[in-house]
mmJSON file of the N, C-alpha and C atoms, coordinates in Angstrom:
{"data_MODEL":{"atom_site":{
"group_PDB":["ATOM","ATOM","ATOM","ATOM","ATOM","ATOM","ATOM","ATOM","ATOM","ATOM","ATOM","ATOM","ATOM","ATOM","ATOM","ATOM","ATOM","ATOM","ATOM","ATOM","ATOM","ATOM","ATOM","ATOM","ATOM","ATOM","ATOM","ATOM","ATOM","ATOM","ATOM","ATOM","ATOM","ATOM","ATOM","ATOM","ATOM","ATOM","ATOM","ATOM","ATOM","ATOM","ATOM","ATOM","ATOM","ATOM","ATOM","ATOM","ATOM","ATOM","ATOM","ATOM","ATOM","ATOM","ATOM","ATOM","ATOM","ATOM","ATOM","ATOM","ATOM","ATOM","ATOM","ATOM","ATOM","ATOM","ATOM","ATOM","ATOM","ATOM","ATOM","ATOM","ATOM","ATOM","ATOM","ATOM","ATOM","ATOM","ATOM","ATOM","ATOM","ATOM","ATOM","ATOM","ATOM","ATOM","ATOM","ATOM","ATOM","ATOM","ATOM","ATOM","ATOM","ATOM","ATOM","ATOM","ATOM","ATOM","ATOM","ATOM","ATOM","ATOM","ATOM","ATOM","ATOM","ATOM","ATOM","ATOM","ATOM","ATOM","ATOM","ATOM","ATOM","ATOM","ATOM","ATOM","ATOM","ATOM","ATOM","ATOM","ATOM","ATOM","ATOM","ATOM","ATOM","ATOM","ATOM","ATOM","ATOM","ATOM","ATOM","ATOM","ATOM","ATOM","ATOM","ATOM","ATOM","ATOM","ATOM","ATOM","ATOM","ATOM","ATOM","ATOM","ATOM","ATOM","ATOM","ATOM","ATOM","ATOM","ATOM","ATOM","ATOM","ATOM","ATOM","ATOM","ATOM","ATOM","ATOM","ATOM","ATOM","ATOM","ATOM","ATOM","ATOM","ATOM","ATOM","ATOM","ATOM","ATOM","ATOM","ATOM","ATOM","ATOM","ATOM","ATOM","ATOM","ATOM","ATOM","ATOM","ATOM","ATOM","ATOM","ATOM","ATOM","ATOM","ATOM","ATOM","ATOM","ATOM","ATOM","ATOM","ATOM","ATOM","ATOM","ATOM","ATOM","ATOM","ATOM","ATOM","ATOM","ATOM","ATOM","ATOM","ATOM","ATOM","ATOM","ATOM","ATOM","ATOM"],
"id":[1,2,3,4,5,6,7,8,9,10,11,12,13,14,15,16,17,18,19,20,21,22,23,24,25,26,27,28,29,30,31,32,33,34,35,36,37,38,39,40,41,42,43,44,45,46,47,48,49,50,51,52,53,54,55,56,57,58,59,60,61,62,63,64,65,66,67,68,69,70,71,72,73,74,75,76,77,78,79,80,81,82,83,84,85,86,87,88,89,90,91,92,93,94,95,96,97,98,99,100,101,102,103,104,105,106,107,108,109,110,111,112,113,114,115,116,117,118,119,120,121,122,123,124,125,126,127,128,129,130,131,132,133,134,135,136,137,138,139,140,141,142,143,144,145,146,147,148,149,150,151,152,153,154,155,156,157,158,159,160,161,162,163,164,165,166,167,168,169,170,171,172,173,174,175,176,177,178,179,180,181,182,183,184,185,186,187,188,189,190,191,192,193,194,195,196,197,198,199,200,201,202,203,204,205,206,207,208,209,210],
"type_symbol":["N","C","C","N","C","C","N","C","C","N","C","C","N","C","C","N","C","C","N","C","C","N","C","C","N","C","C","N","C","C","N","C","C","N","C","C","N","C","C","N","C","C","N","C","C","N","C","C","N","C","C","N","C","C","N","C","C","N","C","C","N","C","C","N","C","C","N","C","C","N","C","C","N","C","C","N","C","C","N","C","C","N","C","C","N","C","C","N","C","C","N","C","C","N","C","C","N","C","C","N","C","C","N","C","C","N","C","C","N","C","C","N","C","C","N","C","C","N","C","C","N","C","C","N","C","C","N","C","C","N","C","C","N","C","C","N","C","C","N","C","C","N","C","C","N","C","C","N","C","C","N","C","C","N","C","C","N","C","C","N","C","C","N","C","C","N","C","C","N","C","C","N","C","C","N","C","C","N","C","C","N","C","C","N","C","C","N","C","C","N","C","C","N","C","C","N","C","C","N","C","C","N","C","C","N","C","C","N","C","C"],
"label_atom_id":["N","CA","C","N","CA","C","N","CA","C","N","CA","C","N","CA","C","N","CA","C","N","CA","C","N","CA","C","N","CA","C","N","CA","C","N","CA","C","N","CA","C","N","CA","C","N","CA","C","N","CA","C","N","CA","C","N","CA","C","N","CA","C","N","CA","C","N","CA","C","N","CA","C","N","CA","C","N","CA","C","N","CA","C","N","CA","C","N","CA","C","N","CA","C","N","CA","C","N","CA","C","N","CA","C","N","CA","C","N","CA","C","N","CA","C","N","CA","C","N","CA","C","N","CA","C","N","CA","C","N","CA","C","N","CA","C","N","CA","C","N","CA","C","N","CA","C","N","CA","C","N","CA","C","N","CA","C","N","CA","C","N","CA","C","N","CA","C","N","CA","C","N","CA","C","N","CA","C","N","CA","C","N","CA","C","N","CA","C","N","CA","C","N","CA","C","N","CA","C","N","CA","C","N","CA","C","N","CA","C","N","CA","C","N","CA","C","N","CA","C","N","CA","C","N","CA","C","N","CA","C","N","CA","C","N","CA","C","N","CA","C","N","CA","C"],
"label_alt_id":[null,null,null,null,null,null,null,null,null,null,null,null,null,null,null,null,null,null,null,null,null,null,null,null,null,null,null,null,null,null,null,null,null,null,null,null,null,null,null,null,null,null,null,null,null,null,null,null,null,null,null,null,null,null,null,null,null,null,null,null,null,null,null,null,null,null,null,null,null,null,null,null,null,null,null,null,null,null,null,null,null,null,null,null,null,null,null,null,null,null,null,null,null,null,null,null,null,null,null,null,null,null,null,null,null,null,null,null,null,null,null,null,null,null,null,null,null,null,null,null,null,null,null,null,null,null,null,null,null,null,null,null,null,null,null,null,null,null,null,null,null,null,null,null,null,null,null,null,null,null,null,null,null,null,null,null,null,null,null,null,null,null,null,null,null,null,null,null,null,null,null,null,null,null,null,null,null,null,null,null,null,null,null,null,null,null,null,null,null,null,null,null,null,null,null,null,null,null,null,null,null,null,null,null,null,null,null,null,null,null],
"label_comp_id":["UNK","UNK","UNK","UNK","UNK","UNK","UNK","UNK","UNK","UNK","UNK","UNK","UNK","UNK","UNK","UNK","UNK","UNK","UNK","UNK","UNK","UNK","UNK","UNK","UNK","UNK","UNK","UNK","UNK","UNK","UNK","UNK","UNK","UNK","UNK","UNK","UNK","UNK","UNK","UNK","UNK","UNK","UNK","UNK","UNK","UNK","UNK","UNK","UNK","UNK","UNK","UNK","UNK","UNK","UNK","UNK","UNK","UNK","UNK","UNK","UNK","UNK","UNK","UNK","UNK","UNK","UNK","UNK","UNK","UNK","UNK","UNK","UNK","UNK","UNK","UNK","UNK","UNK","UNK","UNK","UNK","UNK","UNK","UNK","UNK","UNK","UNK","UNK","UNK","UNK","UNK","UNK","UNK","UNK","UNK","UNK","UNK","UNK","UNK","UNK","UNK","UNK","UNK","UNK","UNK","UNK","UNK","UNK","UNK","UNK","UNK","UNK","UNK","UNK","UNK","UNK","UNK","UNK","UNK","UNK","UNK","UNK","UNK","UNK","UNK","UNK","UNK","UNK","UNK","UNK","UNK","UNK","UNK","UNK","UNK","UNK","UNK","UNK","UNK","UNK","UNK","UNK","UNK","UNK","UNK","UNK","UNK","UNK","UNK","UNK","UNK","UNK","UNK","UNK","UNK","UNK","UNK","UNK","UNK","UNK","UNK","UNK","UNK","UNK","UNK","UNK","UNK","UNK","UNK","UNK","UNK","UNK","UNK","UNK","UNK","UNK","UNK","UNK","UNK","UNK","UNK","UNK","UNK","UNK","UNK","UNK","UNK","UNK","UNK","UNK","UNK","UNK","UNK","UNK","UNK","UNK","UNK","UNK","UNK","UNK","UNK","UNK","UNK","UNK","UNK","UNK","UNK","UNK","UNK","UNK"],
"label_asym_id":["A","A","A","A","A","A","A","A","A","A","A","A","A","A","A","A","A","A","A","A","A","A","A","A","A","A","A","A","A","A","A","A","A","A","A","A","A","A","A","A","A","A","A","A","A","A","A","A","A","A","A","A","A","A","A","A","A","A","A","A","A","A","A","A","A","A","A","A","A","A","A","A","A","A","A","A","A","A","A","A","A","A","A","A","A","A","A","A","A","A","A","A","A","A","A","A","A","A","A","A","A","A","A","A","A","A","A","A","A","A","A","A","A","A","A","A","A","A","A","A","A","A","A","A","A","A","A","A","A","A","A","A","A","A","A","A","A","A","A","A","A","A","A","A","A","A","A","A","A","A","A","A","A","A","A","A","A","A","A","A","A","A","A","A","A","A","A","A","A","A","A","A","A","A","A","A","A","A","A","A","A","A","A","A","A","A","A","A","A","A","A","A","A","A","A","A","A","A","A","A","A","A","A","A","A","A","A","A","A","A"],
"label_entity_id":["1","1","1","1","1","1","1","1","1","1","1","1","1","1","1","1","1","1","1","1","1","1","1","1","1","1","1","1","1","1","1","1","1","1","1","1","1","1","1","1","1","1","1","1","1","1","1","1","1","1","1","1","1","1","1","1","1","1","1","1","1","1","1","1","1","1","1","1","1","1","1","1","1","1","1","1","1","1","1","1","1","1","1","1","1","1","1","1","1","1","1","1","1","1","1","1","1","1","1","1","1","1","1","1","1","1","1","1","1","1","1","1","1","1","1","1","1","1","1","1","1","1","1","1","1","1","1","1","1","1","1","1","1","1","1","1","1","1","1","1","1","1","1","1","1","1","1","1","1","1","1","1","1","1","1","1","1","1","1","1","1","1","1","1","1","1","1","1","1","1","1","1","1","1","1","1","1","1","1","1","1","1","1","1","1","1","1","1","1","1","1","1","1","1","1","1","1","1","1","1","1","1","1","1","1","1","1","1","1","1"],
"label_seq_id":[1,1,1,2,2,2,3,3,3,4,4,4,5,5,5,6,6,6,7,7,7,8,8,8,9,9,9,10,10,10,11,11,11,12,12,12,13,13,13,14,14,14,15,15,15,16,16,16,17,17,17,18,18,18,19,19,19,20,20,20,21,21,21,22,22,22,23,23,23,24,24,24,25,25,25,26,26,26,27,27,27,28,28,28,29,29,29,30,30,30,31,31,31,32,32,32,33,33,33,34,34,34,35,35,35,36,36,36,37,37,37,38,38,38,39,39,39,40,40,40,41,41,41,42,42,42,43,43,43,44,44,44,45,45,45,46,46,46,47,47,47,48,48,48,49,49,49,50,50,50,51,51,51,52,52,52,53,53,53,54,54,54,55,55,55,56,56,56,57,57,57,58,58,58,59,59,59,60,60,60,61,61,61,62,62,62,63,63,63,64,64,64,65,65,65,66,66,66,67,67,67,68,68,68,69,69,69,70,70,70],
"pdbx_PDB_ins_code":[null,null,null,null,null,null,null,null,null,null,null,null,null,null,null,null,null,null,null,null,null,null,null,null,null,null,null,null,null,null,null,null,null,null,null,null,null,null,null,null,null,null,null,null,null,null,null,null,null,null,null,null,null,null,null,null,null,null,null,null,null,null,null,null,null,null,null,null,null,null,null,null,null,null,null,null,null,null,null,null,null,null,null,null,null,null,null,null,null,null,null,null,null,null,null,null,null,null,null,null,null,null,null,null,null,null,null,null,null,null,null,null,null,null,null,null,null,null,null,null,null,null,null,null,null,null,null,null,null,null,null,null,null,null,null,null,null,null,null,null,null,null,null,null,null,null,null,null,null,null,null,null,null,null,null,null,null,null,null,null,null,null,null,null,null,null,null,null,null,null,null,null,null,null,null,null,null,null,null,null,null,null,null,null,null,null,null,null,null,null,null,null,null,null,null,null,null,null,null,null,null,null,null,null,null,null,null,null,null,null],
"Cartn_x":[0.855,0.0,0.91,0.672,1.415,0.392,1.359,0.708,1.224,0.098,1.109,0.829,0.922,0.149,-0.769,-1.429,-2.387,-2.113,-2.56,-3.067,-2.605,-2.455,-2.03,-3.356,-4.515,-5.431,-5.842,-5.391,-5.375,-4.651,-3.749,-2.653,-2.771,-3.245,-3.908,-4.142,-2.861,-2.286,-2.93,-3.691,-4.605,-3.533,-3.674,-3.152,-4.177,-3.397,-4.1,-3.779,-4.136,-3.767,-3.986,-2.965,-2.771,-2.472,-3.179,-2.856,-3.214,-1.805,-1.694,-2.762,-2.418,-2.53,-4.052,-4.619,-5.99,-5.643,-6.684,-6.876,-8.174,-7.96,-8.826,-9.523,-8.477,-8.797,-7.963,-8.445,-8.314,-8.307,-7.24,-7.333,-6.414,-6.341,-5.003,-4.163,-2.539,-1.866,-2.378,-2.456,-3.076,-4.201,-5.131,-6.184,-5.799,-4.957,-4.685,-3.773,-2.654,-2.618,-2.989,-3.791,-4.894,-6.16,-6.099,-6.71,-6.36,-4.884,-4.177,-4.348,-3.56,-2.986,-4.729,-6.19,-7.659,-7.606,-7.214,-6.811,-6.645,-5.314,-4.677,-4.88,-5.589,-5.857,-7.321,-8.134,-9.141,-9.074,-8.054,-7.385,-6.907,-6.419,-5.831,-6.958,-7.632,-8.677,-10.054,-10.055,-10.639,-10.031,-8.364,-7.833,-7.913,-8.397,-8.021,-9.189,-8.826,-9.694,-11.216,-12.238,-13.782,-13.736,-14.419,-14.628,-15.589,-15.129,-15.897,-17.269,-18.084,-19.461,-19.617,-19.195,-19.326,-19.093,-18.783,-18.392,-19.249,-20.152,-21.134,-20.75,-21.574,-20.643,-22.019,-21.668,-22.504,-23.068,-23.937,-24.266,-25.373,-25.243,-25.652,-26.589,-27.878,-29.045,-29.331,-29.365,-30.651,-31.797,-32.426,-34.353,-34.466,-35.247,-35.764,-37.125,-38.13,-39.352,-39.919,-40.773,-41.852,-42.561,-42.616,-43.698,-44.807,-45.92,-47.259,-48.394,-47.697,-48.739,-48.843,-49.818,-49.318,-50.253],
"Cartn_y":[-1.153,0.0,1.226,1.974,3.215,4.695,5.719,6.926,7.653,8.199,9.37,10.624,11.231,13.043,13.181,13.39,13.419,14.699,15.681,17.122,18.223,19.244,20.085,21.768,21.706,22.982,23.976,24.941,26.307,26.052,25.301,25.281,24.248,23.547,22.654,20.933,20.582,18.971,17.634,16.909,15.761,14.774,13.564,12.218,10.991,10.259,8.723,7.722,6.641,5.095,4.45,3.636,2.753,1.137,0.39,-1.067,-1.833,-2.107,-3.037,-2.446,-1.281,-0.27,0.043,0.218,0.265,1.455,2.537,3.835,3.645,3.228,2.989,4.684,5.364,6.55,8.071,9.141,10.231,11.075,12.001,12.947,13.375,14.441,15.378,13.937,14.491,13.376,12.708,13.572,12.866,11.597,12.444,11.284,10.145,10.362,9.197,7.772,8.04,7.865,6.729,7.788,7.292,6.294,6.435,5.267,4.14,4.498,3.12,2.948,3.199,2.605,1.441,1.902,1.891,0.26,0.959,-0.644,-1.708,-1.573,-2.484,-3.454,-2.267,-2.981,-4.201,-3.101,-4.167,-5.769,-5.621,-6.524,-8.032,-7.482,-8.251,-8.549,-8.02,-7.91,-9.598,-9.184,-10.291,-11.827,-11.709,-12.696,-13.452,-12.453,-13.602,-14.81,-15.488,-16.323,-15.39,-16.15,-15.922,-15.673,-15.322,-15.615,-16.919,-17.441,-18.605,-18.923,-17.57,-18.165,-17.725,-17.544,-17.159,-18.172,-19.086,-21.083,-21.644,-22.473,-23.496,-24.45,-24.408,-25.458,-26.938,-27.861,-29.147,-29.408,-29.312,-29.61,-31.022,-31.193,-32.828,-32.48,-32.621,-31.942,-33.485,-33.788,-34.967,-34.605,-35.48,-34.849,-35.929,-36.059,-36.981,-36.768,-37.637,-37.74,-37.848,-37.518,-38.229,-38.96,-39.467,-41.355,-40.392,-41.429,-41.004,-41.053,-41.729,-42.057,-40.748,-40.003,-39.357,-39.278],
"Cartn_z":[0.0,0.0,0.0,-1.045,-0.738,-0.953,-0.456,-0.636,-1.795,-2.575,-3.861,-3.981,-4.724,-4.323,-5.641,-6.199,-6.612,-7.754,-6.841,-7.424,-6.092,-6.877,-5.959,-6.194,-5.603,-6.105,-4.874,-5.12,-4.919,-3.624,-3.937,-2.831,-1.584,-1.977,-0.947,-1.763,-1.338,-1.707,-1.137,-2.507,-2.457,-2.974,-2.032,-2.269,-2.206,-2.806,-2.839,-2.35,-1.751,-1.023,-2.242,-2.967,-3.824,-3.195,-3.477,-3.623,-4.646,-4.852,-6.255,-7.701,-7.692,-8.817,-8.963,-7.396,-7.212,-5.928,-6.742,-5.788,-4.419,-2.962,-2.65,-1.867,-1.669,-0.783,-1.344,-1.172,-1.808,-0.747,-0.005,0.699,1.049,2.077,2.378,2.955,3.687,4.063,5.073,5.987,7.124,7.113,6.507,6.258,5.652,4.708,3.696,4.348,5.768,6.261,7.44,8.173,9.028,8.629,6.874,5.885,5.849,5.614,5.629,6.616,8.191,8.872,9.932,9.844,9.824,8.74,7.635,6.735,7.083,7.143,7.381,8.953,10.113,11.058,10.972,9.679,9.91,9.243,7.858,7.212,8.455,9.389,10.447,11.187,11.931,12.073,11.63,10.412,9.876,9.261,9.532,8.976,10.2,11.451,13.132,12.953,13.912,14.277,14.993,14.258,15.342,16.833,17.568,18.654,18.951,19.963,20.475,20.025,20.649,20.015,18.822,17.77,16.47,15.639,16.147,15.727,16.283,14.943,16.126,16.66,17.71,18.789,19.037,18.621,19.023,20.681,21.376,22.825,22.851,23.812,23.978,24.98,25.453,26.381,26.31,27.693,28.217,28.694,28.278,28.599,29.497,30.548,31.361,31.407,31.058,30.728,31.959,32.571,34.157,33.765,34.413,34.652,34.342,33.652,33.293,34.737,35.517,36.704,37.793,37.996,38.921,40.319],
"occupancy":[1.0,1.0,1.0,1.0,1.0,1.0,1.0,1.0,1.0,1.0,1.0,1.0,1.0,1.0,1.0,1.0,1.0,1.0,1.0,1.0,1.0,1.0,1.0,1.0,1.0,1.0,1.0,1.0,1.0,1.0,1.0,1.0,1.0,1.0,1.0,1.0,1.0,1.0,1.0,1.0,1.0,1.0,1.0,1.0,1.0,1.0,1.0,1.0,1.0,1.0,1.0,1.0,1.0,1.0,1.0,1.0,1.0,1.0,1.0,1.0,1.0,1.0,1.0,1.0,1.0,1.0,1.0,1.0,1.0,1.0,1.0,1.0,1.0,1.0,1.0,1.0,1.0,1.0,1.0,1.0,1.0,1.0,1.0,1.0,1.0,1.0,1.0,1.0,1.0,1.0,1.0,1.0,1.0,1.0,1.0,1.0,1.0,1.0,1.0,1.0,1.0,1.0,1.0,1.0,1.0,1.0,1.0,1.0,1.0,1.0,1.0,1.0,1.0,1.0,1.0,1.0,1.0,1.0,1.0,1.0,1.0,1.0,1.0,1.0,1.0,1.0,1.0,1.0,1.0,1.0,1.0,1.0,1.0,1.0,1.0,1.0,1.0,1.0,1.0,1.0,1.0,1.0,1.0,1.0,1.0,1.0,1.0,1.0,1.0,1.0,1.0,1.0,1.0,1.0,1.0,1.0,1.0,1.0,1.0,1.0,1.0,1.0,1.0,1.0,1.0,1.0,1.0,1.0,1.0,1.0,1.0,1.0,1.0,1.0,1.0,1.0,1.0,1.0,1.0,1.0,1.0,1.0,1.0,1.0,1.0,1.0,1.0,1.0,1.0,1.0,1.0,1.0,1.0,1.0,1.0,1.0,1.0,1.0,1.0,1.0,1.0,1.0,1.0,1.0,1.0,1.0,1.0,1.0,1.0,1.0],
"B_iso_or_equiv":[0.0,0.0,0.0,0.0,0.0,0.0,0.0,0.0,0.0,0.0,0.0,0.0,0.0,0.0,0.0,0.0,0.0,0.0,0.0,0.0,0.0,0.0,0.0,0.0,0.0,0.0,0.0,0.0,0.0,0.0,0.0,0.0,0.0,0.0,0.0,0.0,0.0,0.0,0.0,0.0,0.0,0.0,0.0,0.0,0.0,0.0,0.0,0.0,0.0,0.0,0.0,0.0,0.0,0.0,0.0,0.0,0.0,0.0,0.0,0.0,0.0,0.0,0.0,0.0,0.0,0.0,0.0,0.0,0.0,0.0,0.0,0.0,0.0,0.0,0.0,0.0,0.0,0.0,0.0,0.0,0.0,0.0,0.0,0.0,0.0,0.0,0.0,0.0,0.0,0.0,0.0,0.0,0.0,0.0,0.0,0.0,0.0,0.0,0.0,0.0,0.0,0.0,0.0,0.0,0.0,0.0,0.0,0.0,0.0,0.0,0.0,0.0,0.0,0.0,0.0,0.0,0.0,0.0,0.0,0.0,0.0,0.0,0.0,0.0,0.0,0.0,0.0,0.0,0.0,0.0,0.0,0.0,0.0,0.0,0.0,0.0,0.0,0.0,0.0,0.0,0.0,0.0,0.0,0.0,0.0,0.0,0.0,0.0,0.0,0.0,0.0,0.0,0.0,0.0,0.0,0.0,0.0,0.0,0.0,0.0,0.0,0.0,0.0,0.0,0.0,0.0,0.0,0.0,0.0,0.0,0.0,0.0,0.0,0.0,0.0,0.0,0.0,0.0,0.0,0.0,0.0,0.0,0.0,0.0,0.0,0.0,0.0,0.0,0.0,0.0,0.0,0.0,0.0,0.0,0.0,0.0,0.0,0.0,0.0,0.0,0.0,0.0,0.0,0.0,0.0,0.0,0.0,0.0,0.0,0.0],
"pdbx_formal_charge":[null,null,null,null,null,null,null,null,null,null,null,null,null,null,null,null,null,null,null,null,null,null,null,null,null,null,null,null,null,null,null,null,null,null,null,null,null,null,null,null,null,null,null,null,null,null,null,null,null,null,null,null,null,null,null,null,null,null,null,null,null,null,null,null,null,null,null,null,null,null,null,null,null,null,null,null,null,null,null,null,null,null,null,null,null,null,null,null,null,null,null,null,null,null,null,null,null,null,null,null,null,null,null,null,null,null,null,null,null,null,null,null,null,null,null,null,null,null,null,null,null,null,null,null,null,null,null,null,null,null,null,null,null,null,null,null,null,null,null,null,null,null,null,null,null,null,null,null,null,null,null,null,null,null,null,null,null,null,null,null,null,null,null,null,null,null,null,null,null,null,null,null,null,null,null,null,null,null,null,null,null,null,null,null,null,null,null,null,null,null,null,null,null,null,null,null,null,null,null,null,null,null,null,null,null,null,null,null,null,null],
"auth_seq_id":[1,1,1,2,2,2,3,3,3,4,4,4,5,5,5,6,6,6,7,7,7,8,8,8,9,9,9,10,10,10,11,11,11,12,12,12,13,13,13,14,14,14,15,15,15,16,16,16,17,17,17,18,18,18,19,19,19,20,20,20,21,21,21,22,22,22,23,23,23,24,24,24,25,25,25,26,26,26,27,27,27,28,28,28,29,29,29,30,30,30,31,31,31,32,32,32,33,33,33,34,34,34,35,35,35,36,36,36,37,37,37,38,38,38,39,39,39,40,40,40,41,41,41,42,42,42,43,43,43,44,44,44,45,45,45,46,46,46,47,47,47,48,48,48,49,49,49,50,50,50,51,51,51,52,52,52,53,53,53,54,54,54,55,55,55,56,56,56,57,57,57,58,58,58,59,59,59,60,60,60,61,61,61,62,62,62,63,63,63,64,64,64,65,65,65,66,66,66,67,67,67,68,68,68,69,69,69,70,70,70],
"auth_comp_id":["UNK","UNK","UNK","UNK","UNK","UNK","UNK","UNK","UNK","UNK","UNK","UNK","UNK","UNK","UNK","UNK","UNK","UNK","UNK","UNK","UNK","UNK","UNK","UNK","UNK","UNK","UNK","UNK","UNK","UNK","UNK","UNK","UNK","UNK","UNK","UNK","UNK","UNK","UNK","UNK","UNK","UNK","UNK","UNK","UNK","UNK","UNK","UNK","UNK","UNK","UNK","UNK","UNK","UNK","UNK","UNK","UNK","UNK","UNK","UNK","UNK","UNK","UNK","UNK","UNK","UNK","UNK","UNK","UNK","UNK","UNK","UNK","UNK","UNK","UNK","UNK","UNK","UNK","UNK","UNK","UNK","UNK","UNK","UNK","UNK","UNK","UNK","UNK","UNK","UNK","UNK","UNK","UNK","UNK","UNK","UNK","UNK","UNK","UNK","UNK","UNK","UNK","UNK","UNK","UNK","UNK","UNK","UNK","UNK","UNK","UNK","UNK","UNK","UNK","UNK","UNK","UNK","UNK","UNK","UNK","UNK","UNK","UNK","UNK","UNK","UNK","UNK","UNK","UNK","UNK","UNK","UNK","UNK","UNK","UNK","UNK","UNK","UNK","UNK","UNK","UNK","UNK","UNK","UNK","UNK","UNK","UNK","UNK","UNK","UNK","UNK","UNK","UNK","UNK","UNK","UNK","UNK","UNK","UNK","UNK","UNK","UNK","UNK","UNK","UNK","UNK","UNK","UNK","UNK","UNK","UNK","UNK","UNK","UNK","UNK","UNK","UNK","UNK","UNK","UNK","UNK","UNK","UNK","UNK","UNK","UNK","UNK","UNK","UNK","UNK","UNK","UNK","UNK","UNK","UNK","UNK","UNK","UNK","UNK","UNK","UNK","UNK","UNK","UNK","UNK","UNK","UNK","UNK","UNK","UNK"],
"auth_asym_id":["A","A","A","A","A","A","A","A","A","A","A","A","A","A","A","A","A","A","A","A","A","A","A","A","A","A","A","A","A","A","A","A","A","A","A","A","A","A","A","A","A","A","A","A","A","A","A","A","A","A","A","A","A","A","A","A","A","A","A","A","A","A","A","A","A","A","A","A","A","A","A","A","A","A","A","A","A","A","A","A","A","A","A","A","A","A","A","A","A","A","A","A","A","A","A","A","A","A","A","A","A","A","A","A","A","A","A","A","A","A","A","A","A","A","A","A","A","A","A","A","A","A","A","A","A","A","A","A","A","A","A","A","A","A","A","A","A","A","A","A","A","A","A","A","A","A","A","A","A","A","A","A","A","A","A","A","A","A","A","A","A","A","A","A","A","A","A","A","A","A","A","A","A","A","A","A","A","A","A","A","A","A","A","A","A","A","A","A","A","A","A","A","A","A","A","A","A","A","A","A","A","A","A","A","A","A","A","A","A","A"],
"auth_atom_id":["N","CA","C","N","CA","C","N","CA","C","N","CA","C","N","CA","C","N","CA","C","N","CA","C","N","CA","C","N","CA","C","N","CA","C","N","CA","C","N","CA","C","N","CA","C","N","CA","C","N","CA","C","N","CA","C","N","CA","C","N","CA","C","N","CA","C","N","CA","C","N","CA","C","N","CA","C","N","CA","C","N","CA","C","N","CA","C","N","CA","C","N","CA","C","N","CA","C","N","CA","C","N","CA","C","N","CA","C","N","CA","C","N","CA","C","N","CA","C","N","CA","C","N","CA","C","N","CA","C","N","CA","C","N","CA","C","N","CA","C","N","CA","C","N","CA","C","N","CA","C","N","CA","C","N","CA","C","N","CA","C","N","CA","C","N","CA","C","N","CA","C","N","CA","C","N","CA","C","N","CA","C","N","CA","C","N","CA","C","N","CA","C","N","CA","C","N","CA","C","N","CA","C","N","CA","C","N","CA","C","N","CA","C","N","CA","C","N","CA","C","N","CA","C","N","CA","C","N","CA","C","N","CA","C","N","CA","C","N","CA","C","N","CA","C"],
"pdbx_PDB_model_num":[1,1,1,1,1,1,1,1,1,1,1,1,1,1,1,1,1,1,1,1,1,1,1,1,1,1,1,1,1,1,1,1,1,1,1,1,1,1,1,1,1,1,1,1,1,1,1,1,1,1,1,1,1,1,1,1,1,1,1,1,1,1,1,1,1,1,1,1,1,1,1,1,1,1,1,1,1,1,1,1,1,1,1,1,1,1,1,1,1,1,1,1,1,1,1,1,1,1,1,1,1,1,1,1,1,1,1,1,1,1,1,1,1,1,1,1,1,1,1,1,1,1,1,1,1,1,1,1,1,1,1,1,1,1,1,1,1,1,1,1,1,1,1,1,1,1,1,1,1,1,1,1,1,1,1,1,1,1,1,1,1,1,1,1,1,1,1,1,1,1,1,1,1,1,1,1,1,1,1,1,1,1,1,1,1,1,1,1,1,1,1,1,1,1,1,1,1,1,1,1,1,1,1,1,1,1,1,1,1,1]
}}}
């Protein structure tokens, strides 16, 4: 992922977040930045493992019936 500069209008410098020759974000540096660095965390983010209950989990429940006599 890199950053490039774009355009420069009425004095006030626009860049872009490039990955793999794909513009995903457009803004001053900072933002562009704070794009990536938002990125890349959520990238990681979703490569983790689930949390526990977000995996179904198999449970085994016994029922015990009552006698019909009462």
């Amino acid at each position: 992922m890199e950053t490039r500069l774009v355009a420069i209008i009425k004095g006030r410098r626009f860049y872009e977040v490039v990955k793999e020759s794909r513009s995903l974000f457009t803004g001053s540096l900072d933002e562009c930045q704070r794009f990536a660095r938002l990125h890349v965390e959520k990238e990681l983010k979703a490569r983790r493992n689930r949390r526990r209950r977000d995996k179904p989990v198999v449970r085994m429940y016994r029922a015990w019936a009552r006698t019909a006599a009462v």
